[in-house]
Every structure is written in C-alpha cells, then in structure tokens.
C-alpha positions as CSV (number, residue, x, y, z in Angstrom):
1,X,76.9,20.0,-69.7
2,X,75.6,21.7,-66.8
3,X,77.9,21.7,-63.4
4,X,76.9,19.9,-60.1
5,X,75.0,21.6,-57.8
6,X,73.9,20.5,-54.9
7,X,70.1,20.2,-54.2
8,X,68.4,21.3,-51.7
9,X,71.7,23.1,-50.4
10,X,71.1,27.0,-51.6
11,X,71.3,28.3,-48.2
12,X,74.5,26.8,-46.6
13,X,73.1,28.8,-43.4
14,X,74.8,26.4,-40.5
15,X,77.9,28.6,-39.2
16,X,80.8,26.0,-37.7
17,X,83.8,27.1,-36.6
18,X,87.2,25.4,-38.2
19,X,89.9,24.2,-35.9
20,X,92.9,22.8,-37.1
21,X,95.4,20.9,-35.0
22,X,98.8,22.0,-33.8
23,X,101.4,20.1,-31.5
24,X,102.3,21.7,-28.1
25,X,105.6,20.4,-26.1
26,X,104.7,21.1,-22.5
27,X,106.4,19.7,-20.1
28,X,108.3,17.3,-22.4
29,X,105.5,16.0,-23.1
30,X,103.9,16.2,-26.8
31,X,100.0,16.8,-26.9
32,X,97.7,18.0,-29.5
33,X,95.9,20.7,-29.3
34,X,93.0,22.6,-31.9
35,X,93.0,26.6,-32.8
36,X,90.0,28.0,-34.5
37,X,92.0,29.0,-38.3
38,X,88.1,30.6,-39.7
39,X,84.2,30.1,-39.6
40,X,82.7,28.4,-42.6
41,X,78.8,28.0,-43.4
42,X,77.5,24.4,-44.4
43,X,74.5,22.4,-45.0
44,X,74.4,19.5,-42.4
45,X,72.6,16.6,-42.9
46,X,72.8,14.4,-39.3
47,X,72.1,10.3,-40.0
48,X,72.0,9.6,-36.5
49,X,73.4,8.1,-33.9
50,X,74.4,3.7,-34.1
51,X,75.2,2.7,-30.2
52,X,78.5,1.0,-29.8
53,X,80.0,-0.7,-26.8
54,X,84.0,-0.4,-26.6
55,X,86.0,-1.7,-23.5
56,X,82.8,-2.2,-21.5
57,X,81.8,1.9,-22.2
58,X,78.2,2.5,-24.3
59,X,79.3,5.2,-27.0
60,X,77.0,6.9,-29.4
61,X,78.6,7.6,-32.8
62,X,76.9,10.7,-35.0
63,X,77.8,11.0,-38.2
64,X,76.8,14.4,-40.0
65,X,77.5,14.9,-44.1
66,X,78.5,18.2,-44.4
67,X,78.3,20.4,-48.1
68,X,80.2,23.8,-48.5
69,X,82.3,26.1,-50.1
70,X,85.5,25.0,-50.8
71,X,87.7,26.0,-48.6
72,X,91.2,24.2,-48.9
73,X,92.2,24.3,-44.8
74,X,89.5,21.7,-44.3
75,X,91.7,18.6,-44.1
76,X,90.9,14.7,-42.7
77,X,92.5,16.1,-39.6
78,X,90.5,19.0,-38.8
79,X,87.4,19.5,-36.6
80,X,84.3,21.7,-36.7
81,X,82.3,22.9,-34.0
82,X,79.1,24.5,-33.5
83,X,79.1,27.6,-32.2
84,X,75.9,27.7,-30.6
85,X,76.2,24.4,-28.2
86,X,79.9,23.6,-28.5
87,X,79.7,20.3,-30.6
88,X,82.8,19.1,-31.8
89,X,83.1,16.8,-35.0
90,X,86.2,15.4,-36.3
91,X,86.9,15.6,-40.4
92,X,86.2,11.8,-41.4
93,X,88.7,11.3,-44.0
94,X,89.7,13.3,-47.2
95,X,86.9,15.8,-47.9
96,X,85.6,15.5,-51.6
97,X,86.0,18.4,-54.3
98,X,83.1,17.8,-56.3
99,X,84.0,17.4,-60.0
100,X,87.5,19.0,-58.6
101,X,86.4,22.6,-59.7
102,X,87.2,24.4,-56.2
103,X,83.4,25.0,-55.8
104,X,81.9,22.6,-53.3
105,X,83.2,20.2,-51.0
106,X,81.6,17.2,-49.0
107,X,82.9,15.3,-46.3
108,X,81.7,12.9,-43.3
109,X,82.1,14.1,-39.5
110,X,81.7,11.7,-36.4
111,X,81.5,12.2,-33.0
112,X,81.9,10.2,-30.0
113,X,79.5,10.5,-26.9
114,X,80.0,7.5,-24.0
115,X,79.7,6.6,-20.5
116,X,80.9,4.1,-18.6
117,X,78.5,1.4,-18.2
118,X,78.6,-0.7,-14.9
C-alpha cells in the first residue's frame, strides 16, 4: 500500500515562524509570553473569514489548514506567524500525524481581528 501524500502540497514553500509560549513573573504578576523556538515551511490553505459579534465588538475569525513536515514542537498551544506581514495564528487543537509515521502533520489555525462597534 502506497503511503499518504498530500496533493497538491510538493512545494511546502510558505516560511512561518514557530513561537512557543513561556510564563514570565513580572511584577508578581504571571503573564504569557511567545519566543520564536524555529522556522518551519507549510502549505496554507486560508477558508476565510465568518464575522462574529462578541460583547458588542465585530471580530473576523480566519481559519487557515496548514500541511508540513513533522516537526514535534508544534503543539495546540503554539502559534505561527508570518514573517513577511507579522500575522499571528494560534495552533487550533492537537495537530494530526498523518497515518502517525512522523512525516506530515496538519492542523487548523485561527485568528481573531475586531473592533469595537458603536
């Protein structure tokens, strides 16, 4: 049987940088804070934005499928960001292992634009 691969993915040409969270105590107070831990290349396929209102703000949710390497510091808690215009999207939960052979991984991202509507 032949192993997955995923079409129209040969390239995995999108460079995103991978920042993992760490917990900073300043000022007694606890805050969490992200440090790039390594650049990964991707496929991103982007579905979009749906328009939410929350608490009287207008938000924009994106949601991108991302398909790469695996890479085993991607967790649900992780973000990645585009280098080029400073995007940031937060790891939707546990990314997938395809056919759990350490190859390829997918995962969801979101990310949350809003204003205050009036």
């Amino acid at each position: 049987m032949m192993a997955w691969r995923p079409t129209g993915y040969e390239q995995m040409a999108t460079p995103l940088i991978l920042m993992e969270p760490k917990t900073v105590k300043k000022l007694g107070v606890v805050t969490k804070v992200y440090e790039e831990v390594g650049r990964i290349n991707a496929t991103v396929k982007s579905y979009g934005g749906t328009e939410v209102v929350r608490d009287g703000v207008l938000q924009v949710l994106d949601t991108i499928e991302v398909t790469t390497w695996f890479d085993p510091r991607i967790k649900a808690d992780c973000r990645l960001v585009n280098p080029y215009d400073g995007t940031a999207w937060s790891v939707m939960g546990r990314p997938e292992d395809v056919e759990l052979r350490h190859v390829y991984m997918k995962f969801k991202c979101q990310r949350t634009e809003g204003e205050h509507g009036g």
